[in-house]
N, C-alpha and C positions, 0 to 999 in steps of 0.2 A: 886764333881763337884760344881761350884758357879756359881749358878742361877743369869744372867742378869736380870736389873730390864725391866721392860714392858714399853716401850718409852710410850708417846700419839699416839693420832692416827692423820697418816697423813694425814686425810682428812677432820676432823674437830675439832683438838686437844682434844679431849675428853679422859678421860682415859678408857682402855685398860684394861681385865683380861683374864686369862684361862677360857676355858671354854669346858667342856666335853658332848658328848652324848653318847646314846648306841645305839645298832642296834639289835634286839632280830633275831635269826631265829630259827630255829624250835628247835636245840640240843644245841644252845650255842650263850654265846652273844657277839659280838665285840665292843670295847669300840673305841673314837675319839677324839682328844684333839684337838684345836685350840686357837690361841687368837681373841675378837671380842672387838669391840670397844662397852662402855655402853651407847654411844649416839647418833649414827650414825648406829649402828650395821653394821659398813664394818669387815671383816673377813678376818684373816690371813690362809694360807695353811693349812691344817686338817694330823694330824699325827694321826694312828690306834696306841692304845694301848691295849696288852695283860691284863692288870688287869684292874682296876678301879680303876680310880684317888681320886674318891670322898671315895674311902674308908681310906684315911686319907693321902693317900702318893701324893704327887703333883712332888715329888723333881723326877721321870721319865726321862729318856733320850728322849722320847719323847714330855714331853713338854718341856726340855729346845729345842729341835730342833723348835717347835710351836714358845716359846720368840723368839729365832735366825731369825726365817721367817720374822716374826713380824716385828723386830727391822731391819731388812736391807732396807734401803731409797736407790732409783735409783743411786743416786748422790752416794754413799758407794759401789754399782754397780758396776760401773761403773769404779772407782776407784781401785780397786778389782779385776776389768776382765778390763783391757786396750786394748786389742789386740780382743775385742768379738763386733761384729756392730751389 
C-alpha cells in the first residue's frame, strides 16, 4: 500500500504528523493512531490499532486510514458525495 504524503493543516498550515497513544487497562493495552497538526495541535479522527506503531512499523492500515482522514478538505467532500446536504 503507498502511503499519501500528510497535507498541512487546514487551519493554520503548519505541518502535520502521525501520532500514537496507548490506553493501558488492567490485562492489556489499546493502541491509537491519529494525525495532529505540530503548531496548532488541531487533530485528525483517531483510528485504534492492535499493535504498536512506535515499535518500528508506521506503514498500518490504520494509519494510512488516519493520512486519508487527515487529508480530506470539505471542498474534496463535497465533490465526492454530491447528492449528501
Amino acid at each position: 500500500m503507498k502511503f499519501p504524503r500528510v497535507k498541512k493543516c487546514p487551519f493554520c498550515g503548519g505541518n502535520a504528523t502521525l501520532f500514537r497513544n496507548a490506553s493501558s487497562q488492567r490485562w492489556s493495552t489499546s493502541y491509537y493512531v491519529r494525525v495532529r497538526c505540530e503548531v496548532c495541535d488541531s487533530q485528525g479522527k483517531t483510528f485504534r490499532c492492535d499493535n504498536d506503531p512506535a515499535d518500528g512499523n508506521w506503514e498500518t492500515y490504520e494509519c494510512y486510514q488516519a493520512i486519508c482522514a487527515w487529508n480530506m478538505r470539505a471542498k474534496e467532500e463535497e465533490e465526492t458525495n454530491p447528492n449528501q446536504s
